[in-house]
C-alpha angles and dihedrals in degrees: 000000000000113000119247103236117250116238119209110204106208116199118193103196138177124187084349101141096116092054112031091083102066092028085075094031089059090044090054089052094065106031130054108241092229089059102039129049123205128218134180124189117185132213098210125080097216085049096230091170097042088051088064098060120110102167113106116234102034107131104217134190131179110223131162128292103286142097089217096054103037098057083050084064100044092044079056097055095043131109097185126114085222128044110206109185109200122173119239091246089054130087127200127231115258096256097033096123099053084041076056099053099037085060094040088048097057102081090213089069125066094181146326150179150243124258109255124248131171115234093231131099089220111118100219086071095055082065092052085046089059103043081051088055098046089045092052094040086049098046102031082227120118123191129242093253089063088076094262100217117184139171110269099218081049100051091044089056084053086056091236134272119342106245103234123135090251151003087051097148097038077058095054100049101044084055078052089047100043090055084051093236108159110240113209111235108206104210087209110103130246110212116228129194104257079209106125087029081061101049102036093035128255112252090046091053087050100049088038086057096053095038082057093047092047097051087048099056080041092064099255105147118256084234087051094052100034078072105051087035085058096041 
């Protein structure tokens, strides 16, 4: 009989302690143990957010600040065929993992993503839902909060993410692209938390975001845009 494929859910996470515990509680519930693997790799070096988990089997690591650097070290600690990285504010659809392995299991595709969606009933963000959805069908290049999945043996041949300060994830799908590997696009929905979109303003967040994506593609350096990103 043919063996089910392990997924290895890598959470890069930073001041996260209030939240890590239902992130994986909300994982389990939807995927057999046997069948996913959880790891959690801190950002902070006194592991502020590992030291709040009280769930049993969750392989944990401190790195250095950085999401890039931080799903490297988690990809390194992993044992799973896919390596799905979620971030701690985003939950999975209920059949996520079979919707995984139907795509891993289809040798056209190396790896792929969710659709995006904002856990909040307020309209405005259905709008910001659908111009996600147009700019990811047009490009081919789906973000880091769209749950990015990928097949272990192929990310290692990439050598991994490119440790920049940002647009990681822009950086990993256009070498995808480059090679001409096809990337699955799930049309379910992730939820993500509308958190920062909330506090800084929607419409600011969203414009800011394009404004960063633009300038990228443009040539301005990931170190030269974290800070205007964090400002």
């Amino acid at each position: 009989m043919k063996r089910t494929p392990l997924v290895s859910i890598i959470l890069p996470v930073l001041n996260e302690a209030d939240t890590i515990q239902k992130a994986i509680l909300a994982i389990r519930a939807i995927g057999p143990g046997s069948l996913v693997e959880i790891i959690v790799v801190d950002g902070d070096p006194r592991g502020t957010t590992i030291n709040a988990i009280t769930a049993e089997g969750v392989r944990v690591a401190a790195e250095k600040k950085g999401r890039a650097r931080q799903m490297n070290r988690g990809a390194l600690l992993a044992s799973g065929d896919v390596l799905l990285f979620l971030h701690a504010d985003t939950q999975l659809p209920a059949n996520a993992f079979s919707l995984i392995r139907e795509a891993m299991g289809n040798t056209r595709f190396v790896a792929g993503a969710f659709a995006l969606g904002f856990d909040t009933r307020r309209r405005v963000f259905r709008i910001a839902e659908t111009y996600v959805a147009l700019r990811t069908r047009l490009t081919k290049v789906p973000f880091g909060d769209q749950a990015i999945f990928i097949k272990r043996e192929y990310f290692e041949q990439l050598g991994g993410y490119k440790e920049i300060p940002l647009m990681e994830d822009v950086e990993l799908m256009k070498r995808i692209r480059k090679r001409g590997d096809p990337v699955c696009l799930i049309r379910e929905k992730v939820l993500t938390s509308p958190r920062r979109y909330e506090q800084e303003g929607i419409l600011f967040c969203t414009l800011r975001n394009l404004a960063l994506q633009v300038l990228y593609a443009s040539g301005v350096s990931p170190e030269r845009l974290a800070g205007w990103y964090r400002s």
